[in-house]
N, C-alpha and C positions, 0 to 999 in steps of 0.2 A: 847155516854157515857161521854165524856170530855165537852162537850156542858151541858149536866145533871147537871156533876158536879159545872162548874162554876157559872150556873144560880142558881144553889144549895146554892152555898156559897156565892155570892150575895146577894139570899135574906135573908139570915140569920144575915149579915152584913149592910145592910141599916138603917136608924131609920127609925120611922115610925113615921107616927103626931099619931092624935087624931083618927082620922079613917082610919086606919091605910096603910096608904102610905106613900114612902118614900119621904124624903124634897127633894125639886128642888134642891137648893145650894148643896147639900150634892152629888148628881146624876151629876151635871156638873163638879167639880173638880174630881169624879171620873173618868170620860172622861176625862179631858182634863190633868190628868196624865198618862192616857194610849198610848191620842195620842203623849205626847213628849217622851212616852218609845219606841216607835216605830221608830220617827223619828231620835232617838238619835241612835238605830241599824241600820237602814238605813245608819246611816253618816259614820257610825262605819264600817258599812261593804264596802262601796264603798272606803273608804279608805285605807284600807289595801288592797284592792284589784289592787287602782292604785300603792301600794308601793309595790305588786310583779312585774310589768310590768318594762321592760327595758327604759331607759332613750332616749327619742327621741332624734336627732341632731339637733341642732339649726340652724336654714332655713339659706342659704348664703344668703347676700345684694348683689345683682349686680347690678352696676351702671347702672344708662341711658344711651342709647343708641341712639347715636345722628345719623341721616341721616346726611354724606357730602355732603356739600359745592359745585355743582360745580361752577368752577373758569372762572368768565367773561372776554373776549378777552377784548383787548386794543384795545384802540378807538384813532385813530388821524385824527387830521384837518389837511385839505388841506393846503401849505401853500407854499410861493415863497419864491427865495433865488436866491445869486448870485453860483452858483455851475462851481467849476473847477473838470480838470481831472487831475491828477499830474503822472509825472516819477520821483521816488526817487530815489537815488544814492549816493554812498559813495565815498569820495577822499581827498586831502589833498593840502595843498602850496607845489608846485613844482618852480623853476626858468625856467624862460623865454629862456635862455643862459645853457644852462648844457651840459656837452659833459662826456663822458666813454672812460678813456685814456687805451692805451696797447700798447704791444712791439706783432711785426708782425716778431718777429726773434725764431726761435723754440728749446726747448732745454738749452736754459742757465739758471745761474744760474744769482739771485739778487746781483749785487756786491754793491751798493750801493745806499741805500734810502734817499732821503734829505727833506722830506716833514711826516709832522702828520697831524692828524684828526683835522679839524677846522680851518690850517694853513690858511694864505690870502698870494697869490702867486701871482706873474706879468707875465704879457703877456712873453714867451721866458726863463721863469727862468726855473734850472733844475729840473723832477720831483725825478729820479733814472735812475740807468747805467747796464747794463747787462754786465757780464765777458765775452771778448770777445780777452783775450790773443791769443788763441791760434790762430783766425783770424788776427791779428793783426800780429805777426809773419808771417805769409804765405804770406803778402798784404809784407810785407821786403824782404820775398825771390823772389816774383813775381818781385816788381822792380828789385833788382839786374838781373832777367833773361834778366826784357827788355832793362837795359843799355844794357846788351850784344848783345842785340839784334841790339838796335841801332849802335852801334858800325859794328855788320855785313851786316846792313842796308844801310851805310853810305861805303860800300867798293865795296856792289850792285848794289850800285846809279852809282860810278866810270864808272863799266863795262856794264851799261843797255848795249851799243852801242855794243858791242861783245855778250849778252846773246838772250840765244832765248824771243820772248815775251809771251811766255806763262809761261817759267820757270821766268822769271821776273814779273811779274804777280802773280805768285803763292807767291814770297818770300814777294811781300810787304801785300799782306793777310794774311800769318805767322804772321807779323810784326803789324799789325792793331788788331787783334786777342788776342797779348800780352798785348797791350794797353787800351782793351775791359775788358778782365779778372780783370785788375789792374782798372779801373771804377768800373766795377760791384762788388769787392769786399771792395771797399771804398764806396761805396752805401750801401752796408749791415751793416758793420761795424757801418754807423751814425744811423741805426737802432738802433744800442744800446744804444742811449741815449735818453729818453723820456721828452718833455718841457711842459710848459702850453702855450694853444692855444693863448690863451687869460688873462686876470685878473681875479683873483675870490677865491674861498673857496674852499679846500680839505672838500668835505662831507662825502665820505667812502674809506675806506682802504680797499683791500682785498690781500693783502701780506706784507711781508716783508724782510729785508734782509740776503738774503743765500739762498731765495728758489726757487726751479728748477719754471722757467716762461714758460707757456706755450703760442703759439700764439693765439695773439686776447683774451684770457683772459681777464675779468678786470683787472685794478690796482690799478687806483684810480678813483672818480667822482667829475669833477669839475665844480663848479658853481657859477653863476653871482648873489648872494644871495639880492642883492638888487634890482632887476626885479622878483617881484614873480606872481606866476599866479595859479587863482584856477583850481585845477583839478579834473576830477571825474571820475567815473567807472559808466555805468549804464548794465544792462545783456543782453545781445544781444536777445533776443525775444523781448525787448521794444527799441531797438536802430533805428528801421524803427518808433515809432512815434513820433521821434526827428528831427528836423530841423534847422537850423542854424537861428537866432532874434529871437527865442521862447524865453519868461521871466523866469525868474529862483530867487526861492529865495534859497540863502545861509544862512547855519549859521555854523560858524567859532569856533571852540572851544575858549572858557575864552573871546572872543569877541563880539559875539553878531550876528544878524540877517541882511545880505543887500541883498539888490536888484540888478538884472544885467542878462544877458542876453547868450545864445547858444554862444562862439564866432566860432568855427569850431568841426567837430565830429572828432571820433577817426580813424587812420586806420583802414581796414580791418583785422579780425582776426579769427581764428581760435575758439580761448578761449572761456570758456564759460560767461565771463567776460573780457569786456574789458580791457586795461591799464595793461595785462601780467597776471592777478591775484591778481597783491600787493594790501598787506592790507595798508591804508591808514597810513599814519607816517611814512613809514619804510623804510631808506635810503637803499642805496647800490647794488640797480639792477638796470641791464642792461637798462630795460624796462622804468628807470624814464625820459622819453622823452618826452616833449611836444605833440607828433605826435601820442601818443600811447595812448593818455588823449582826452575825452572832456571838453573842455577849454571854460569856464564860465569868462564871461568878467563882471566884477563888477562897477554897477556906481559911486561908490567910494569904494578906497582901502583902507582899515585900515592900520594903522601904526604900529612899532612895534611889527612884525609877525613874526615868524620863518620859514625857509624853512621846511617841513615835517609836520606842525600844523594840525592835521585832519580836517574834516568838512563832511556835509552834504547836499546832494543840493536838490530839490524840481522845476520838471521841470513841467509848467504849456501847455500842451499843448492844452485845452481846457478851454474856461471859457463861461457862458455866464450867464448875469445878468435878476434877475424876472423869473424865470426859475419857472415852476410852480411843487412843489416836495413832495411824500410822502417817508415816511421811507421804508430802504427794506423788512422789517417784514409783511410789509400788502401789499402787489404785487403777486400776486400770479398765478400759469402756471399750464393748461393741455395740454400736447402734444403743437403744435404750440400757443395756445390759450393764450393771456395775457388777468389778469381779476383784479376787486377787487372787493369789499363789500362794497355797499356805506351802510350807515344807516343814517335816519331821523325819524320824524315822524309816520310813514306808514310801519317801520320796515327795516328790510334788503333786498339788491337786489342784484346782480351781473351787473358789468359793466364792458364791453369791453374796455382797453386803451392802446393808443399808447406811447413806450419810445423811452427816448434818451440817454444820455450819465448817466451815475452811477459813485456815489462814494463808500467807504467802508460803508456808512451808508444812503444813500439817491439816489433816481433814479429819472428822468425827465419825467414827464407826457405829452405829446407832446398831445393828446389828449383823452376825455373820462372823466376829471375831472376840478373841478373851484376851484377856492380857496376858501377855508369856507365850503368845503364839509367836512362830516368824512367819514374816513374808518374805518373797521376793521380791528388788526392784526391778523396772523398768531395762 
């Protein structure tokens, strides 16, 4: 019916020629207005259609993604060197001459100090006096006993020739006895006054005067400050691969770096460090003895040192030169087994080598490698 119609009024609406059909031009603009009516619904319709639809999210950018690097070992050449093994150790300028003075009297008190810190003293001069009145008075009253004595000694003597010899006997060992005590307490007595051995420097004080002395305490430390001697400490797990003319380098605070040699080791100790413990510089113990030091003989002595100047020493007891050496990074152990990585041309391989002696940074290839090889590290 709608089809009827349209072709209905169609042809009632065409022109027509001469015989009677309708003109071409007239038939193509009719089409090709229908076909932009059509496609102008079309457009019309798909758009309002995507303006009900929700708004999509806009795709995230992710970056590229890079495959890592892995990271190539270190490659070193074989290479020779002169290589030592060194014992390091801490110490300071100690005096050649030092002695630790005290009073061997127990109990008294400091009656008087004649010396200070630094002082320069002579052989025999006084250091301090212990109070020693009340001994002093008793050695007064003992004489006067043995005048007495001798006086009834002297009346004894008269009568040996009527005494029995026994009771004559016994009075003159009363009498020898009185004269014993009165020694021995003028012997204690000189106790109480302390001297310098010798010439030299008051270096440390540890009292002063009024205070109760105890025996063998320090008192003072005196020393021959113009004989010095370097000293050291090294830790007793490395003290056996020390030897007396092993080379040794020093270096001296504010002075500088010398050469010189083991001159003798320390006594035996206990410590877990030798030389008592002291930290280097630090006056006024018992322990600053020569004997309690390893004592580093320098082939020349600087001038101008102070006693107690720290330093540090550097014992070479190994060295040996062209020593054929890689680093320790590239040496490498299973179980017993020492090995490396050699690499060339041909790639990597593994080789078996024998060492020697190591420092903190290099070991001795004693066989298994030439110099101009590479290895791998670690």
């Amino acid at each position: 019916m709608s089809t009827k119609w349209w072709t209905e009024n169609s042809s009632k609406s065409q022109l027509k020629d001469r015989h009677g059909q309708a003109s071409p031009p007239v038939q193509r603009r009719k089409w090709l207005k229908g076909a932009m009516a059509f496609m102008l619904c079309v457009s019309l319709i798909t758009t309002s259609g995507c303006a009900l639809l929700p708004a999509e999210e806009e795709e995230e950018q992710l970056p590229a993604i890079t495959p890592p690097q892995i990271s190539q070992k270190p490659e070193y050449e074989v290479t020779t060197a002169t290589l030592e093994t060194r014992v390091p150790g801490n110490g300071k300028l100690i005096s050649q001459k030092e002695e630790t003075l005290f009073f061997t009297l127990e109990g008294k008190r400091l009656k008087s100090f004649e010396v200070e810190l630094g002082q320069q003293v002579s052989a025999g001069q006084l250091i301090g006096e212990l109070d020693v009145d009340d001994m002093q008075k008793d050695l007064r009253m003992q004489k006067l006993q043995y005048r007495t004595s001798e006086i009834q000694m002297k009346e004894t003597l008269r009568k040996r020739d009527e005494m029995d010899p026994v009771e004559l006997e016994q009075a003159m060992i009363s009498f020898e006895e009185g004269r014993q005590k009165i020694a021995d307490l003028e012997a204690e007595i000189a106790k109480a006054r302390l001297v310098a051995p010798f010439s030299g420097t008051i270096v440390s004080l540890t009292v002063k005067k009024g205070d109760q002395i105890k025996a063998y305490d320090p008192v003072v430390i005196l020393a021959d400050t113009n004989q010095l001697l370097v000293a050291a400490t090294i830790s007793k797990d490395r003290i056996a691969q020390v030897a007396v003319g092993m080379p040794v380098v020093a270096e001296i605070s504010n002075a500088g770096r010398f050469n010189g040699k083991v001159k003798h080791l320390p006594l035996a100790t206990d410590d877990a460090d030798n030389g008592g413990g002291q930290n280097p510089g630090e006056g006024g113990n018992p322990g600053d003895s020569p004997e309690n030091y390893l004592i580093v003989e320098l082939d020349e002595m600087p001038e101008g040192l102070n006693r107690g100047t720290p330093l540090s020493i550097n014992i070479i007891t190994k060295k040996k030169e062209n020593a054929v050496v890689i680093p320790l990074a590239a040496l490498r152990t299973i179980g017993s087994r020492t090995y490396v990585q050699v690499v060339d041309e041909n790639g990597k391989k593994e080789v078996d080598v024998g060492i020697g002696q190591q420092t903190s940074t290099q070991v001795e290839i004693l066989e298994g490698l030439t110099p101009g090889q590479k290895v791998v590290g670690r």
